[in-house]
N, C-alpha and C positions, 0 to 999 in steps of 0.2 A: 289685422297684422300691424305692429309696430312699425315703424320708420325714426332712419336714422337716416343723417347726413353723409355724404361722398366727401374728401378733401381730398387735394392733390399734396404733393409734395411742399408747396408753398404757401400752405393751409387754405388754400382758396376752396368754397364750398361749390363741388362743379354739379352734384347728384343728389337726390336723396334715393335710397332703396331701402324695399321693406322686407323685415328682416319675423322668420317665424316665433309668433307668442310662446310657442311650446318647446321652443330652445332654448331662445334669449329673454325671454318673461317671464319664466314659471315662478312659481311662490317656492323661494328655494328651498332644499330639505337639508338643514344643522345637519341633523345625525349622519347623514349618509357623506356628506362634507368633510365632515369628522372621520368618519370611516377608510375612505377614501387617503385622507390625508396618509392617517395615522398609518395604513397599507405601504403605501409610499415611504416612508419613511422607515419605518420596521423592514423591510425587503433590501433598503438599502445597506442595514447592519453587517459588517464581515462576518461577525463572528469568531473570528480569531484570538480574541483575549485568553491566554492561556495560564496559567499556574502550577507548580509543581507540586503534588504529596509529599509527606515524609517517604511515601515509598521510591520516589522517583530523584529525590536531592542526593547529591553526591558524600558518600562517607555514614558513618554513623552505625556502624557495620560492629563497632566493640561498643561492652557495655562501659558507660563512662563509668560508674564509680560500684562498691560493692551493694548488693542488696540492703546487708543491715550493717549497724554499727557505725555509720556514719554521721547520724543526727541530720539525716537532709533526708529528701522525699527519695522515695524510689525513683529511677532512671531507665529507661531502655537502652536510650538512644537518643545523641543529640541532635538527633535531625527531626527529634520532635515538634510540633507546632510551637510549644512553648518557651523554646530553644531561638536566642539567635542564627541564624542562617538555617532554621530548621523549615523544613516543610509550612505550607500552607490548609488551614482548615478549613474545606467549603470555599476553595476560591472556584473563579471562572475558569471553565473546560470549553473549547469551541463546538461552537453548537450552530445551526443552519434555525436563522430567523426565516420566515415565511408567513404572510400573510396572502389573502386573497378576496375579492370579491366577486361576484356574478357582474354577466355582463349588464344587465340590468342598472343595476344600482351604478356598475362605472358612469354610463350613459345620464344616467341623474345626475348625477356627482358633480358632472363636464355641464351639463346645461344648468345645474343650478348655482357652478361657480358664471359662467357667464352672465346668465339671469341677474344676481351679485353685481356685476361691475357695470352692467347694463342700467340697472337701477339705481346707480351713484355716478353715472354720467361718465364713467372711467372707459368706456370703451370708445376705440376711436377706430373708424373703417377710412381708409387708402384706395383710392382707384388704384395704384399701384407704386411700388417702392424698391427699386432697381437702381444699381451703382454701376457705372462704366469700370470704373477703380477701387478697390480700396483704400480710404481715405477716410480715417476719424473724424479730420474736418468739417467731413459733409456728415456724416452723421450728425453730429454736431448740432451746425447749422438746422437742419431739421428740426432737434429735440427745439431748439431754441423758437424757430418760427408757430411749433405748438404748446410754447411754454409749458413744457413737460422734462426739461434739462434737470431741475433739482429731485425728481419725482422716479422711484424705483421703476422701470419700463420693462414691459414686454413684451418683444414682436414676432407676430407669427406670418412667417409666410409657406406659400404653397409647396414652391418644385425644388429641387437641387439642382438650379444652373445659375450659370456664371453671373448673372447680375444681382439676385439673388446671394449667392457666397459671399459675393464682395460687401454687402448690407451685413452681412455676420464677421466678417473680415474689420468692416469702417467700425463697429460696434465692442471691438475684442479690448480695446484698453479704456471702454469706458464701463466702471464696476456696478453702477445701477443701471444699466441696460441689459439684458439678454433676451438675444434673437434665438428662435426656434423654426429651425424649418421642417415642420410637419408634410412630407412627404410619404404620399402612400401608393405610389405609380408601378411597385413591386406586386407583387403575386398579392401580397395579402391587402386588400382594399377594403375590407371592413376595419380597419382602424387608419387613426393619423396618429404617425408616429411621434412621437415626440408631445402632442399634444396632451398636458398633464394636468390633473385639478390645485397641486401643489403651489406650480408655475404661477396658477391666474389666482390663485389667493394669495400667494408672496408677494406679487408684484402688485402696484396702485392703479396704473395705466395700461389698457390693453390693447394695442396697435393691429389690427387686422386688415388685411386686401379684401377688395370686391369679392374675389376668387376664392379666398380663402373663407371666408361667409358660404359662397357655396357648397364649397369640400364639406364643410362640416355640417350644413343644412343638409348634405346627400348621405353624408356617414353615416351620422349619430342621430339622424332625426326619425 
């Protein structure tokens, strides 16, 4: 098994813990990475882009000019496609994007993007990362003591309570950080919410808790 180093908040290195080859080692798989993403992303689509026919634009109900004897093409209808203000031809109708994958290949996905950040030294594990206050400052402060301030970040911790909120609170007006708190303390315990393969390949730096190592050793392993 791998080993990684413990920091605390003042980057002092207090731990090391060993962390599972077949989560955070594997020899990552592209394609399913790829998959994965592009899921994500395609699900997020509304769908809503809409467009009008000729049949559906307002007017156009007389025929504009006669059949023959005009020396011009024939006419129906100026709500034709061809026509200023006239209908659209083959435009977009809202439609439900949908992708999906097995649960399988998510579980790759997730250990092959960590695997990824594991293997470029991008990941960094917290005995733990708790705010009395919310307070950007001390966010801040932090990125700064892990010289990670100019660097796209992303933090995951475990629960939804209040020390925890305020780290996603101290984090809201800084645009290269986002915190995720992957809680999964509700009925469904075979996944961590929030936890997404998108997140840890957008972002350079991966901020994780002791704890949060576990969660996911227990989850997805």
């Amino acid at each position: 098994m791998a080993q990684i180093n413990v920091y605390n908040k003042e980057f002092q290195e207090i731990d090391k813990i060993e962390i599972r080859d077949d989560i955070f080692n594997i020899e990552p798989n592209m394609d399913v990475l790829y998959r994965y993403v592009d899921m994500q992303l395609t699900n997020k689509r509304a769908g809503t882009a809409s467009t009008k026919t000729r049949a559906e634009v307002r007017g156009g109900g007389r025929k504009p000019w006669p059949k023959k004897h005009t020396d011009r093409a024939r006419a129906g209808s100026i709500r034709s496609p061809i026509f200023r203000h006239g209908g659209v031809a083959f435009g977009p109708k809202p439609k439900e994007y949908h992708k999906s994958l097995n649960k399988k290949m998510k579980k790759l996905a997730l250990k092959s993007a960590l695997s990824v950040r594991f293997r470029e030294n991008n990941l960094i594990i917290l005995d733990d990362l708790k705010f009395d206050n919310p307070k950007t400052k001390d966010m801040k402060e932090v990125l700064n003591k892990f010289g990670i301030e100019n660097k796209k970040v992303l933090i995951v911790l475990p629960y939804k309570e209040e020390g925890y909120k305020n780290v996603k609170l101290s984090a809201k007006n800084l645009p290269q950080v986002k915190v995720l708190i992957a809680d999964n303390s509700g009925q469904n315990k075979k996944n961590i919410d929030g936890l997404n393969v998108f997140d840890l390949i957008n972002n350079e730096k991966i901020v994780l808790t002791r704890e949060m190592v576990n969660k996911i050793e227990e989850v997805i392993g």
